[in-house]
C-alpha positions as CSV (number, residue, x, y, z in Angstrom):
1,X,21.0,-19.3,-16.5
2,X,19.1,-20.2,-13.4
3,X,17.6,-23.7,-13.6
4,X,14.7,-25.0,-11.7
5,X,14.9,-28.5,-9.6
6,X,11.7,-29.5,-8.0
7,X,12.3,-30.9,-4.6
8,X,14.8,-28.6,-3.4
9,X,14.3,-27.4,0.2
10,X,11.3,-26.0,1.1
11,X,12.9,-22.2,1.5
12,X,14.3,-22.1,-2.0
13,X,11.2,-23.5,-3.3
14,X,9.2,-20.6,-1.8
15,X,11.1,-18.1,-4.2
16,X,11.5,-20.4,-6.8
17,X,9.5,-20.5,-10.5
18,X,6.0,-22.7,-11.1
19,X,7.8,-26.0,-10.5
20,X,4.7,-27.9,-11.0
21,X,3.5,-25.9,-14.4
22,X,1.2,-27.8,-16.6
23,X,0.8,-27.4,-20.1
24,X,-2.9,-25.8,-19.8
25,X,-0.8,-22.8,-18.4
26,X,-2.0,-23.3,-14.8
27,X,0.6,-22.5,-12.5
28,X,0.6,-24.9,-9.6
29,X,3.3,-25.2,-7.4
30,X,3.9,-27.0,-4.0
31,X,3.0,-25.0,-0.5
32,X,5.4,-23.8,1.4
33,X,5.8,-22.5,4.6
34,X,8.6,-19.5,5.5
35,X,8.5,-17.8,8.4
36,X,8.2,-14.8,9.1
37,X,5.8,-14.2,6.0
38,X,6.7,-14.4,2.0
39,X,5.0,-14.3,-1.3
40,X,7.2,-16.6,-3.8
41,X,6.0,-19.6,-5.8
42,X,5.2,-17.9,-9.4
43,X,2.2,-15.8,-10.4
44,X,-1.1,-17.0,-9.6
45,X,-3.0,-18.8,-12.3
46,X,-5.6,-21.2,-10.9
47,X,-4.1,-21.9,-7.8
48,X,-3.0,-20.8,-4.6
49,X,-1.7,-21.6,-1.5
50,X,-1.6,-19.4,1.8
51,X,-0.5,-20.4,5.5
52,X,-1.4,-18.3,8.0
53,X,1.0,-18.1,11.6
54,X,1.5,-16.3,14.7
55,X,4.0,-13.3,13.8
56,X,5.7,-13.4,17.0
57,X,5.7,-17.4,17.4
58,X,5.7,-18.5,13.8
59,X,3.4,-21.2,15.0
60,X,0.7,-22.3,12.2
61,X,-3.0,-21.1,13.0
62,X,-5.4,-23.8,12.4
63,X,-9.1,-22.9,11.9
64,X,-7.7,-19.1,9.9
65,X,-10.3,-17.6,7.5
66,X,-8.2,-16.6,3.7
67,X,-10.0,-14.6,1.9
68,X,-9.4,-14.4,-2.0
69,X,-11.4,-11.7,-3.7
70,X,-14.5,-13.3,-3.4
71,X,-13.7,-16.9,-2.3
72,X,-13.1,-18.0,0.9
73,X,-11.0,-21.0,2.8
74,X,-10.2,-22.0,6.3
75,X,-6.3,-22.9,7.4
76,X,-6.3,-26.7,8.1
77,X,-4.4,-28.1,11.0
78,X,-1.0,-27.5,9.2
79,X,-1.9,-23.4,8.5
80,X,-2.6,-24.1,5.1
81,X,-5.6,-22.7,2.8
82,X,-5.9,-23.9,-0.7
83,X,-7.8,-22.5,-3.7
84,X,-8.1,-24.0,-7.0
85,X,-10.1,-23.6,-10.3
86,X,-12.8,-25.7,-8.7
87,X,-13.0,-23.6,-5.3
88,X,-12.2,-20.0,-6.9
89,X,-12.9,-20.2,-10.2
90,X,-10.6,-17.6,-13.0
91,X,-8.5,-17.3,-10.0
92,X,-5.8,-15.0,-11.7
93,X,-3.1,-12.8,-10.0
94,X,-2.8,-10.0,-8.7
95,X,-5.2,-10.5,-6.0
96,X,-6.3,-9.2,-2.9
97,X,-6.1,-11.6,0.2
98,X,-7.5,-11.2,3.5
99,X,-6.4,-13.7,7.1
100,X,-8.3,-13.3,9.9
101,X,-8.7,-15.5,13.1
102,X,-10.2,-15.2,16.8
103,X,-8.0,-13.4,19.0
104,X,-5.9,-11.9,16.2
105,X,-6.0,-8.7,14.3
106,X,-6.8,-9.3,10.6
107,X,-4.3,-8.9,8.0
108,X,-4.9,-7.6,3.9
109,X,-2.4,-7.4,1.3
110,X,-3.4,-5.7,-1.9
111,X,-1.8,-6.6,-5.3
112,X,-0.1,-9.8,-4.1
113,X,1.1,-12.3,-7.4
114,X,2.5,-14.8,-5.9
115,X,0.9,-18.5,-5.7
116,X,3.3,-19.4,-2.5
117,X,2.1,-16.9,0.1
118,X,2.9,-17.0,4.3
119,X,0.7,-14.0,6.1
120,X,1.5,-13.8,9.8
121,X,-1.1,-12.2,12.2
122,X,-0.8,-10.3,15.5
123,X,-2.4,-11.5,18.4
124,X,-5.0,-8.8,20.0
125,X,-2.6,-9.7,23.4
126,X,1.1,-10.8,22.4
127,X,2.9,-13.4,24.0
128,X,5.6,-12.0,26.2
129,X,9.0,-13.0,24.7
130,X,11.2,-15.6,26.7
131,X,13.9,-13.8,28.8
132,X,17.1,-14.6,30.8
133,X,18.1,-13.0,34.4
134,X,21.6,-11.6,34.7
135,X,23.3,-9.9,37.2
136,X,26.8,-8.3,37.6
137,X,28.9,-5.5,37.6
138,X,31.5,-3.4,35.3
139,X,34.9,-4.5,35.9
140,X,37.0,-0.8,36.3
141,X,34.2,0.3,37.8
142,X,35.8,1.5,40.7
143,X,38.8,2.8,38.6
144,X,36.7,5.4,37.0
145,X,37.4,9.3,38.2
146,X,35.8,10.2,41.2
147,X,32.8,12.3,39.8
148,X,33.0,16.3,41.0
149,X,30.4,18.2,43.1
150,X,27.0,17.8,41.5
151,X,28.1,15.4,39.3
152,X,26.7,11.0,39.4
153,X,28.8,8.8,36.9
154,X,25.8,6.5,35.7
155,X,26.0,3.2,33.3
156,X,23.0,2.1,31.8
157,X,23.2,-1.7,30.9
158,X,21.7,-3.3,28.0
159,X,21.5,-6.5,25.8
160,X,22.4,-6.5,21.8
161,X,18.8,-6.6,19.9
162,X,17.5,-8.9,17.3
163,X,17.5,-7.6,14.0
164,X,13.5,-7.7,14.0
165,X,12.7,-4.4,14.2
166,X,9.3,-4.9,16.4
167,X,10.6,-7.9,18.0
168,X,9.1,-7.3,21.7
169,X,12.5,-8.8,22.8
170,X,14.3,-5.6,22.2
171,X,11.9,-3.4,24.3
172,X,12.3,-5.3,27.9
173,X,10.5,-4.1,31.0
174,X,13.6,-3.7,33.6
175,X,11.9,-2.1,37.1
176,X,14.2,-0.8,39.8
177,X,16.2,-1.3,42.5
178,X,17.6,0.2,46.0
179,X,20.8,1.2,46.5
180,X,22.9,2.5,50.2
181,X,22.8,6.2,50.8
182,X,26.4,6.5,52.2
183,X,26.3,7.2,56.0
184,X,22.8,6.6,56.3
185,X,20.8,3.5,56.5
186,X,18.2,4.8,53.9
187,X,18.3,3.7,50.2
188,X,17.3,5.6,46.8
189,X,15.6,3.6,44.0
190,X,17.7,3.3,40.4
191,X,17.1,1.4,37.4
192,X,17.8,-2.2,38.3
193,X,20.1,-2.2,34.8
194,X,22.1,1.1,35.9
195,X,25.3,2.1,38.3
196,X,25.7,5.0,40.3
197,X,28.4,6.9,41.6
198,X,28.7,10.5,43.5
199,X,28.8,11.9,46.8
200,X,26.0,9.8,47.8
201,X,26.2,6.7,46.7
202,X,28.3,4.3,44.7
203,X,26.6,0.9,43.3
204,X,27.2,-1.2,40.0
205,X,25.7,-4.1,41.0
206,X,23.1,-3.8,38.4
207,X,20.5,-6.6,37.1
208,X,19.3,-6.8,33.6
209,X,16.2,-9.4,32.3
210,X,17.6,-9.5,28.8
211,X,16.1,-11.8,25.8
212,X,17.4,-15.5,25.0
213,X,19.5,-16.5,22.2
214,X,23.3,-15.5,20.8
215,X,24.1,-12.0,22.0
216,X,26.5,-9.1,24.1
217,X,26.1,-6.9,26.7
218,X,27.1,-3.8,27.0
219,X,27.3,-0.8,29.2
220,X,27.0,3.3,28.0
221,X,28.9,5.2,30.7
222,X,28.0,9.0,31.1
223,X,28.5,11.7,33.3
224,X,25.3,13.7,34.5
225,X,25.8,17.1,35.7
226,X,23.0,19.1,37.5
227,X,24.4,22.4,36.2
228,X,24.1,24.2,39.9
229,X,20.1,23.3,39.8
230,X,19.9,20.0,41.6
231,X,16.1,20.4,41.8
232,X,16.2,20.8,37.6
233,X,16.7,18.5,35.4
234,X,15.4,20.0,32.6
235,X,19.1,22.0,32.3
236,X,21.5,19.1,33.0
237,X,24.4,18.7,30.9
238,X,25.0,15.0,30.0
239,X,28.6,13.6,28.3
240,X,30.0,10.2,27.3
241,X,32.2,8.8,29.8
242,X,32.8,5.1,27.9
243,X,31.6,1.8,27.1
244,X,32.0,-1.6,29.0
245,X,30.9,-4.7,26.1
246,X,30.9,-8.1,26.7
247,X,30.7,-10.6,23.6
248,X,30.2,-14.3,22.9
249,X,27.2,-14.8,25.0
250,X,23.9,-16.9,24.4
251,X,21.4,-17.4,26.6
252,X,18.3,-19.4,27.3
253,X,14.7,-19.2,28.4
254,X,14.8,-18.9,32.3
255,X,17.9,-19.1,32.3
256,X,19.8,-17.1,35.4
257,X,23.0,-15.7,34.7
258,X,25.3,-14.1,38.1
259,X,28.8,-12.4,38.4
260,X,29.0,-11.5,34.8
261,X,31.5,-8.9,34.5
262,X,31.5,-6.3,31.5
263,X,35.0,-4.9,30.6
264,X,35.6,-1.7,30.2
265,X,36.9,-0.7,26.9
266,X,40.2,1.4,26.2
267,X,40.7,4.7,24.6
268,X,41.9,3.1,21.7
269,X,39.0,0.8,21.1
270,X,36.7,3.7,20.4
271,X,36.3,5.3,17.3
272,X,34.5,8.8,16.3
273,X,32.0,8.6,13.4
274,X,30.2,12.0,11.9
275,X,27.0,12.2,10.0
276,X,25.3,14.6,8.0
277,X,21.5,15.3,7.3
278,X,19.7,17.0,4.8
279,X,17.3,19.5,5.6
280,X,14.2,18.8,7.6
281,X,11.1,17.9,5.3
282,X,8.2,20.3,5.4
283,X,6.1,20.0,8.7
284,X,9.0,17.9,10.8
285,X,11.2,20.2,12.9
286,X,12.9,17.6,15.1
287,X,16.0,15.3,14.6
288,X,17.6,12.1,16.3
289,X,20.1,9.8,15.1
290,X,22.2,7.1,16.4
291,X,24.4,4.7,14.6
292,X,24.2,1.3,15.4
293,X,26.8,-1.6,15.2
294,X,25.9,-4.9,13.8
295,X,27.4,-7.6,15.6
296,X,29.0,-10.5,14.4
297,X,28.0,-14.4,14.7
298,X,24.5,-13.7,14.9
299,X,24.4,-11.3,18.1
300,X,22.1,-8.9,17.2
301,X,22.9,-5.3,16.9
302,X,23.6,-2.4,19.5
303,X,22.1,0.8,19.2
304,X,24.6,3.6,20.2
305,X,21.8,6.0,20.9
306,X,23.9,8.3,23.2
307,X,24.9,10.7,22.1
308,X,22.0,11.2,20.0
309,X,23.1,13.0,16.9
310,X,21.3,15.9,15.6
311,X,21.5,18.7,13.2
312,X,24.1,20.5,15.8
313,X,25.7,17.6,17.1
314,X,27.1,15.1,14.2
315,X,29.6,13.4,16.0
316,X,29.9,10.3,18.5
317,X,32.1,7.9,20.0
318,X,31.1,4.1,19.6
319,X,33.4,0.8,20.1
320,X,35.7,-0.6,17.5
321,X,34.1,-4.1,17.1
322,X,36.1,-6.8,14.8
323,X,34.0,-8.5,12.4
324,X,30.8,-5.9,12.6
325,X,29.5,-3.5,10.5
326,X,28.2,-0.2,11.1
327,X,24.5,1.3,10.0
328,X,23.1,5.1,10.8
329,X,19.4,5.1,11.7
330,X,18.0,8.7,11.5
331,X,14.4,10.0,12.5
332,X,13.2,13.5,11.7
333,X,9.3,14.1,13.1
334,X,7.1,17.0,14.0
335,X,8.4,17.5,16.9
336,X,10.2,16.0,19.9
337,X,7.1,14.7,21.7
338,X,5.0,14.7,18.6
339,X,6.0,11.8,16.2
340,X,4.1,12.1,13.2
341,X,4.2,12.9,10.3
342,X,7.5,11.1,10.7
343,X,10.3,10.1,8.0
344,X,12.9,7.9,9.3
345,X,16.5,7.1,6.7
346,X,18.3,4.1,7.4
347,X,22.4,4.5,6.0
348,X,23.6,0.5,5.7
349,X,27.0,-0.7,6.1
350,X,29.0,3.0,6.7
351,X,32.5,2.9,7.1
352,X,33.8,4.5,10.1
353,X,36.5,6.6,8.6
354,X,33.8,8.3,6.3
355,X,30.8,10.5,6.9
356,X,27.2,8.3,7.1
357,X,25.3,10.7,4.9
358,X,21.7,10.6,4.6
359,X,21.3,11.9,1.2
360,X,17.7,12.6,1.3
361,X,14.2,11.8,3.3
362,X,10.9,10.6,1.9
363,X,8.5,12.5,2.2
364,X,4.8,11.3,4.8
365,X,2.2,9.7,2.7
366,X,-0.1,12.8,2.4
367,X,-4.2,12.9,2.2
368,X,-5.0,10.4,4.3
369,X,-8.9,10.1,4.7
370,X,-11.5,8.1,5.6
371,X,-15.5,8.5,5.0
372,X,-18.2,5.7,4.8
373,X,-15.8,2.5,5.2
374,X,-13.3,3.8,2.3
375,X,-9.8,4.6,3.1
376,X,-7.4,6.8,0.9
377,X,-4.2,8.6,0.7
378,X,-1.6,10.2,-1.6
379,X,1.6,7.8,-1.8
380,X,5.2,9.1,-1.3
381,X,7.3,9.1,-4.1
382,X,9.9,6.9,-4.2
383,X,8.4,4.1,-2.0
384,X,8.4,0.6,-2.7
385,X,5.2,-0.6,-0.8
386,X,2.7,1.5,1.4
387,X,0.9,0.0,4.8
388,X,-1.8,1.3,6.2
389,X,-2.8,0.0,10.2
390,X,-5.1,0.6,12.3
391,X,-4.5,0.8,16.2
392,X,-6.7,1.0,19.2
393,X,-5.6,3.9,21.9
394,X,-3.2,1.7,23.4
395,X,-1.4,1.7,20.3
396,X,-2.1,-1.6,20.1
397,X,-2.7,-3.0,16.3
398,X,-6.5,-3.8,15.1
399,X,-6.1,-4.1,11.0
400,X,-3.0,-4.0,8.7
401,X,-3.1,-3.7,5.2
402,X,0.1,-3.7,3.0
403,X,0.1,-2.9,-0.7
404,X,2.0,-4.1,-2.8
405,X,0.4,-2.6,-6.9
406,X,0.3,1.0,-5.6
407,X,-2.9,1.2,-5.1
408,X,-4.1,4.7,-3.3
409,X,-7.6,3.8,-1.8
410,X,-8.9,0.7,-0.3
411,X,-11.8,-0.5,1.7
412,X,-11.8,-3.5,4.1
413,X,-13.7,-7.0,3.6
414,X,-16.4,-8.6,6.1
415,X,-14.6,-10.6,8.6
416,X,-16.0,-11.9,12.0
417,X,-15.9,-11.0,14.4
418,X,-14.6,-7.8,12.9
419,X,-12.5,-5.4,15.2
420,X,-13.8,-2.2,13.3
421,X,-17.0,-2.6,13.8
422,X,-19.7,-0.1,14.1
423,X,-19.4,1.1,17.8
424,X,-16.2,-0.2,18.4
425,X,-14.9,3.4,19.3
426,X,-11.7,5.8,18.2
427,X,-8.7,4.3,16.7
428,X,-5.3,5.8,14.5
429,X,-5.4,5.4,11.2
430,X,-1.0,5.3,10.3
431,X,0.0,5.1,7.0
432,X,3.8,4.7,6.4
433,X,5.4,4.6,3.1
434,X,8.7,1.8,2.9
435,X,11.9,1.9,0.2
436,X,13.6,-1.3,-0.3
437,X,15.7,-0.7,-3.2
438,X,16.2,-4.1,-5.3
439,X,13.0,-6.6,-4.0
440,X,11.1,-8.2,-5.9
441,X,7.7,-7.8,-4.5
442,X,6.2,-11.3,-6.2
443,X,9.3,-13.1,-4.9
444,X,10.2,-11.8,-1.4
445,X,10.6,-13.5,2.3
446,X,9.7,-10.6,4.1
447,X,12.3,-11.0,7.1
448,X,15.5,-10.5,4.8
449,X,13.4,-7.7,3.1
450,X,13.2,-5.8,6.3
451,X,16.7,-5.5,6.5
452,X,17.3,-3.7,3.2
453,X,15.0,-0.9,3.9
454,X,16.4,2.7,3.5
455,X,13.7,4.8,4.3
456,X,10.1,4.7,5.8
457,X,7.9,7.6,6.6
458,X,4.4,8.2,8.0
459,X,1.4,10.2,9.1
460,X,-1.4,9.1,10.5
461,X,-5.3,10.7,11.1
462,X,-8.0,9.5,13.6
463,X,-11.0,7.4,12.7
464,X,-14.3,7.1,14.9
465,X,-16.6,3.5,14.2
């Protein structure tokens, strides 16, 4: 029987019961702060607490406007909103709760029931993510064949990602640099994170501006061949030469790493998975697929993205790593260049020796409209929670909205300034549709319910202010 202490630390006390209960059936239990976002602390019955932080920081955001149905509350110096029976009277969950502050793109979660809440916001301009300089090369570099006439051996190097799936760390800008035409004292750009070998040139001396923290580095070795059209590349025929990986490795902000060496790794250190894949849904006629290994001791994960698998190719080579496990992350969409409607599967924990099978996709949330300020759309069966964001025509986000009762329409609250509007232009309206088999959606931290999604679709219509 689980048994309730007050005082414990402040995470289990976020998805702990109404420590702090009184006998007139109030439920009012102490704040709490997670990061990363949560909803915990018992149903809401007279009171509630809500911080508000920086989603990429997880700093606290003094001066935040909550909104609570029809009550309102600004974040004091800690991030922290309160509302009680004197402040929001018949305050009863579920509710709907709105954040908003200068600079950052309101947030508003529908159906939450949770008295403990943490709501992070994105800022309008997102801090760029600390980062670490390393240079180096691939040790067996040299060993590798000679490649043959139109043929360049190339190595694209890369760091392990976090396990936050829009963490900006996993997406760093890497420029170029020049590398020695043989015989000639001209130069050819590359990617400054590549190697190059054929009958021109031959450089590994590549530099990668990779993310702080614990993690590896690895290298994806391929062979390129122009297929007898040098001046096409629209025909070239591209195959898995072998991996270099590096583990063990934590870095820090400015930090500037040189003469790092990644071993190559043997024949029998790779391993050959095979997938399989349902049948496109209706209105997607493009697959990709890649498994990816999950490092151990905290390193973050590697995406094996080449080859990318595909209804006609279900097969690829990645490393034998001790102490990981092995996921399958499949995306079927319109088309190649056009990503929505999108429905993307996500196989956890595989074995190796066995086929990663994505049994089925979920379906795009369908409908999707908007007239006069109200927003609607028909849900996908079998989803957990559906999102809705909004996003100027950078792509960059304006409004999110999560719900969590299953509701179907919505409209959005007065907030100011308010990024929608009237005048403000053209944005996307995407709504996706996520499965997380198992949470508990009144007592969830939202970081560790990331990682047990299995699916999440989308589709997405424009919207003029």
């Amino acid at each position: 029987m689980r048994k309730l202490i007050c005082g414990l630390p402040a995470l289990m006390a976020a998805f702990g019961g109404a420590c702090g209960s009184v006998s007139d059936g109030t439920n009012h239990p102490a704040p709490v702060l997670v990061a990363g976002g949560a909803i915990g602390g018992g149903h809401i019955s007279g009171y509630m607490n809500v911080y508000v932080t920086d989603g990429d920081s997880d700093a606290v955001l003094a001066g935040a406007t909550v909104q609570v149905g029809s009550c309102s509350a600004t974040t004091d110096a800690t991030g922290l909103a309160t509302f009680d029976p004197t402040s929001c009277p018949s305050l009863n969950g579920p509710v709907t709760l709105t954040a908003s502050a200068n600079a950052y793109a309101p947030s508003t979660a529908i159906g939450v029931n949770g008295a403990n809440v943490t709501m992070t916001l994105q800022a309008f301009t997102r801090p760029a993510p600390a980062t670490a300089q390393v240079s180096g090369t691939i040790a067996g570099w040299e060993d590798l064949p000679a490649p043959g006439s139109g043929h360049t051996t190339i190595a694209y190097v890369a760091s392990s990602q976090t396990d936050d799936l829009g963490d900006l760390a996993n997406n760093l800008a890497q420029g170029t640099r020049d590398i020695q035409i043989a015989g000639t004292a001209l130069t050819t750009s590359i990617a400054a994170n590549s190697c190059a070998r054929n009958a021109l040139v031959d450089d590994c001396s590549w530099q990668l501006v990779t993310r702080t923290g614990a993690q590896a580095h690895f290298a994806i070795v391929l062979d390129s061949y122009d297929n007898g059209t040098p001046g096409d590349s629209s025909d070239d025929v591209t195959t898995l030469v072998g991996w270099a990986l590096l583990q063990g490795l934590n870095l820090s902000a400015g930090q500037t790493v040189m003469n790092e060496a990644l071993p190559m790794m043997a024949a029998g250190d790779m391993q050959t998975i095979s997938a399989s894949f349902p049948a496109l849904p209706a209105g997607m006629a493009y697959l990709a697929a890649y498994p990816a290994i999950e490092l151990p001791n905290g390193q973050g994960r590697i995406p094996a993205a080449f080859p990318t698998l595909t209804t006609g190719a279900t097969t690829s080579s990645i490393p034998k790593v001790s102490g990981a496990s092995y996921d399958l992350l499949a995306t079927a969409q319109a088309t190649k260049s056009a990503g929505e409607p999108s429905s993307m599967a996500w196989v956890h924990g595989f074995s190796p020796a066995s086929t990663a099978a994505v049994s089925a996709w979920m379906m795009a949330p369908t409908g999707i409209t908007a007239s006069g300020g109200a927003y609607s759309f028909v849900p996908a069966t079998g989803a957990t929670v559906h999102s809705a964001e909004f996003r100027d025509s950078s792509g960059n986000r304006v409004w999110s909205v999560t719900i969590f009762d299953g509701t179907s329409s919505f409209t959005l609250p007065a907030v100011s300034p308010n990024p929608l509007a009237p005048g403000s232009g053209t944005v996307t309206l995407n709504v996706s549709a996520l499965a997380i088999p198992g949470v508990d959606l009144t007592n969830v931290q939202f970081e560790q319910a990331t990682q047990k999604l299995t699916a999440i679709s989308s589709d997405q219509i424009n919207v003029t202010f």
